[in-house]
N, C-alpha and C positions, 0 to 999 in steps of 0.2 A: 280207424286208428283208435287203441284204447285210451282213457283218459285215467295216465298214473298217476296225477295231479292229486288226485282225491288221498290216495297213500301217504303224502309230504311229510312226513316227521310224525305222522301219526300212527304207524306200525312200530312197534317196538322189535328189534333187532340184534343180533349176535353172529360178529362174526368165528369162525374157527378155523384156527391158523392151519390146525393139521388137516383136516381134512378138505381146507381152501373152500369154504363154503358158507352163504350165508345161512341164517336160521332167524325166521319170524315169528311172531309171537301170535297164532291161531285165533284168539281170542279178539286179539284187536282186526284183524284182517276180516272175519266174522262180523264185527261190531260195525262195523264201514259200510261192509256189501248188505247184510241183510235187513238194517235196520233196527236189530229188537235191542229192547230196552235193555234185556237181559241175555248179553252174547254168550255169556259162563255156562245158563242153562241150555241154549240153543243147538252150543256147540257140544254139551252133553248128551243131547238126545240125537243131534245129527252122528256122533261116535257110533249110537247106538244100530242108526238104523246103514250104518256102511258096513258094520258089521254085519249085520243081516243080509244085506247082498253081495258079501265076499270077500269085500276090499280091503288089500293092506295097507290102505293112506293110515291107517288110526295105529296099526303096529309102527310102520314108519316113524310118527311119531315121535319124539322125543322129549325128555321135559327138561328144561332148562333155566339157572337163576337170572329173571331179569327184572328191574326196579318198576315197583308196585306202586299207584299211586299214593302213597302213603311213605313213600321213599325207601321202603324196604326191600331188600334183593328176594323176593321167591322163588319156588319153582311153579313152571309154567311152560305149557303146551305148545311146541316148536315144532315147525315143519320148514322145509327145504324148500327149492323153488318148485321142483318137480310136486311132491307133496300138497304145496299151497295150491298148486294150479289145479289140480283134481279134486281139490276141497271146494276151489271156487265154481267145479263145476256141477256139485250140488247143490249147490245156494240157489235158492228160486226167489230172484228180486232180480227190479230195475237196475241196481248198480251193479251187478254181476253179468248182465245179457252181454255188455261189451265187450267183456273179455272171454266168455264164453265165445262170440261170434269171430273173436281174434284168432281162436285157438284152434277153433273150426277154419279158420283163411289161410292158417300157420301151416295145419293139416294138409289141407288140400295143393298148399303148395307143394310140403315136402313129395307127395305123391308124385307130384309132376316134374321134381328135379329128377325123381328115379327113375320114371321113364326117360326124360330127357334131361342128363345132368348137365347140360347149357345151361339151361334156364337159371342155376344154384349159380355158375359165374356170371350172368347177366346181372344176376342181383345182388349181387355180391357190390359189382362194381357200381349200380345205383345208389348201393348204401353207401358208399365209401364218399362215391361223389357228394350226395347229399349234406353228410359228416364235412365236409370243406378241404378234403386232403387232394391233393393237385394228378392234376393227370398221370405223371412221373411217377407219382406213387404210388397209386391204382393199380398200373400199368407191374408195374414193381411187384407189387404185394400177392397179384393173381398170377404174375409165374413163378414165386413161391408158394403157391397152392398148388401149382402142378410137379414142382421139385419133388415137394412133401409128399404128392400120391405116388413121384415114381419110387422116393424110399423107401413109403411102404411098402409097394410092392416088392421090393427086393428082401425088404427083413422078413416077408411072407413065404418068398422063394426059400429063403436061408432055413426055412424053419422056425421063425419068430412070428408067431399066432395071437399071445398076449396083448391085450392093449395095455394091459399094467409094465409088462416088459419094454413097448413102444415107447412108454413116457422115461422109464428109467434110460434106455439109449438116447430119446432124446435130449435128457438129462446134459447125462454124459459127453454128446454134442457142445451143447449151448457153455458147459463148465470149457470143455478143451480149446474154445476159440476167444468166448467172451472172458475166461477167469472166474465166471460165476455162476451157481447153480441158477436153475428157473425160480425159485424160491428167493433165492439173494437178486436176480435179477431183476424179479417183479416187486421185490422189497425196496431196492433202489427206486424204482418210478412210481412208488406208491402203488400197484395196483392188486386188485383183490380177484375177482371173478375177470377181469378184462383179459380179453386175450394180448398175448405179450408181443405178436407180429405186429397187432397193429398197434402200437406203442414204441416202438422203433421208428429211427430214423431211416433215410435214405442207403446210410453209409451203415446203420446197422444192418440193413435188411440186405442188401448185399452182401453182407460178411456171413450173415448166417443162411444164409443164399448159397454161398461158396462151398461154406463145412457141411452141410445136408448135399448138394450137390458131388461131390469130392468125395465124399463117404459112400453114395450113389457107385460112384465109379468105380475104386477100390472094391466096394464087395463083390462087384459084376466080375474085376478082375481075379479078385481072391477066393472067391468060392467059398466062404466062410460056412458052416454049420453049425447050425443053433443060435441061442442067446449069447453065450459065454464067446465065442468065435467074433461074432456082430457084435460083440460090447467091444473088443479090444481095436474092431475095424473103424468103429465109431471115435475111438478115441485118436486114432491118426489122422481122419478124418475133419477131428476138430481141430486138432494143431495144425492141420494146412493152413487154414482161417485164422487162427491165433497168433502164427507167423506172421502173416500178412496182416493182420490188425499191429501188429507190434511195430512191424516195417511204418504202417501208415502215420502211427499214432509218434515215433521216430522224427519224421518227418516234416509233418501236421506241427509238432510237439504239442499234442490237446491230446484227452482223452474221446475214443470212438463210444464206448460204453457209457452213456450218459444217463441221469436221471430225467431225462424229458420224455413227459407221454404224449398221448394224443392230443389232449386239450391245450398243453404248449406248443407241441410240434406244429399244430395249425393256425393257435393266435397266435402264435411270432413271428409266422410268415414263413418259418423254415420249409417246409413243404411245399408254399404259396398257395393262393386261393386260387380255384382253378373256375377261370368267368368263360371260358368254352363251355359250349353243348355238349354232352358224354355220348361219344359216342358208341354202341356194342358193336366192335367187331363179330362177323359172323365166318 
């Protein structure tokens, strides 16, 4: 297990709205892992020498204004997460081996979901357990991962190949049932890189469960072709679920779309804390 401890407030950071992504400040991430007195020169000469064997981490790159010890906003040497992780895996120190050795573990695993994509939901639902969300929702949240792979499959049959396309349908989705973009929706629960299923409630994850599912079925039914076909499929698709959230919400008289994320969803108990053994169905 790596130790991000060591990182606490001591990376300088920026997030960005539009492209939903963090951006860290090289210098400091540098200063941490390798020790030198002087990270501004280190991380000069390391530019130098990735350039020399190939690598676009230093194009990648970006420079961004971020507050200077001196209190001044400058520009300054940002990289992504992607980016930083291949930077850390030049750094030749103690404080880098651990995440190097994570990234290598990371690796190795993803190889072994490929051969065997069990293994990617076995751990899946490790992690979930782990995280304290309740059996119900595990249980819940991994046949929304098999929803989600049969849609794509189907916007792949239709002729929808883009994953840029994928997210605008899904978009599209999540706006016709919940009333709100993925953008407005993760702005509600505060979240930034987190993924938005698992930030959902019960009664969320069902609903958007129904509209992915339902959209599933319709295109099987409709034989839609292309994008522009699958966008308008998707959109009926989402008002089944919108409907039915309306009917609930009618009902209920509460809203189903809430701003609760994971970290309430579990210390409130709404989920419950699940004090069974997990077990992996085989």
């Amino acid at each position: 297990m790596i130790d991000i401890g060591i990182f606490d407030n001591k990376i300088r950071k920026i997030w960005d709205s539009k492209k939903e992504e963090w951006y860290f400040s090289v210098v400091d991430i540098i200063g941490i892992l390798s020790g030198s007195e002087n990270p501004s020169n280190y991380w000069k000469v390391l530019k130098h020498r990735l350039k020399d064997e190939g690598s676009q981490v230093v194009t990648d790159c970006n420079q961004l204004k971020l507050k200077a010890i001196d209190g001044k906003m400058r520009e300054t040497d940002v990289a992504d997460t992607k980016c930083v992780l291949r930077i850390i895996q030049s750094i030749p120190s103690k404080n880098a081996e651990s995440f190097k050795l994570w990234l290598a573990k990371v690796g190795s695993e993803r190889i072994d979901e490929i051969e065997n994509p069990e293994l990617s939901i076995d751990r899946a639902m490790k992690n979930y357990f782990l995280k304290g969300y309740s059996e119900k929702w595990i249980n819940q949240r991994i046949k929304t991962i098999e929803i989600r792979k049969e849609l794509a499959d189907e916007w792949k049959r239709s002729g929808v190949l883009e994953n840029q396309k994928f997210a605008i349908l899904t978009n599209e989705i999540t706006l016709a049932w919940s009333g709100k973009s993925i953008k407005e929706y993760k702005e509600l629960k505060e979240l930034k890189k987190e993924n938005l299923r698992d930030n959902m409630t019960n009664l969320e994850l069902a609903l958007n469960t129904l509209a992915e599912a339902t959209t599933t079925e319709i295109s099987k039914k409709e034989n839609p072709e292309g994008f522009y076909e699958s966008l308008d499929v998707a959109k009926v698709g989402g008002n089944v679920a919108g409907n039915a959230r309306k009917d609930i919400e009618k009902r209920l008289k509460k809203n189903i779309v809430t701003s609760k994320n994971s970290q309430e969803i579990i210390s409130l108990g709404i989920n419950g804390k699940n004090k069974n053994k997990l077990v992996i169905l085989k």
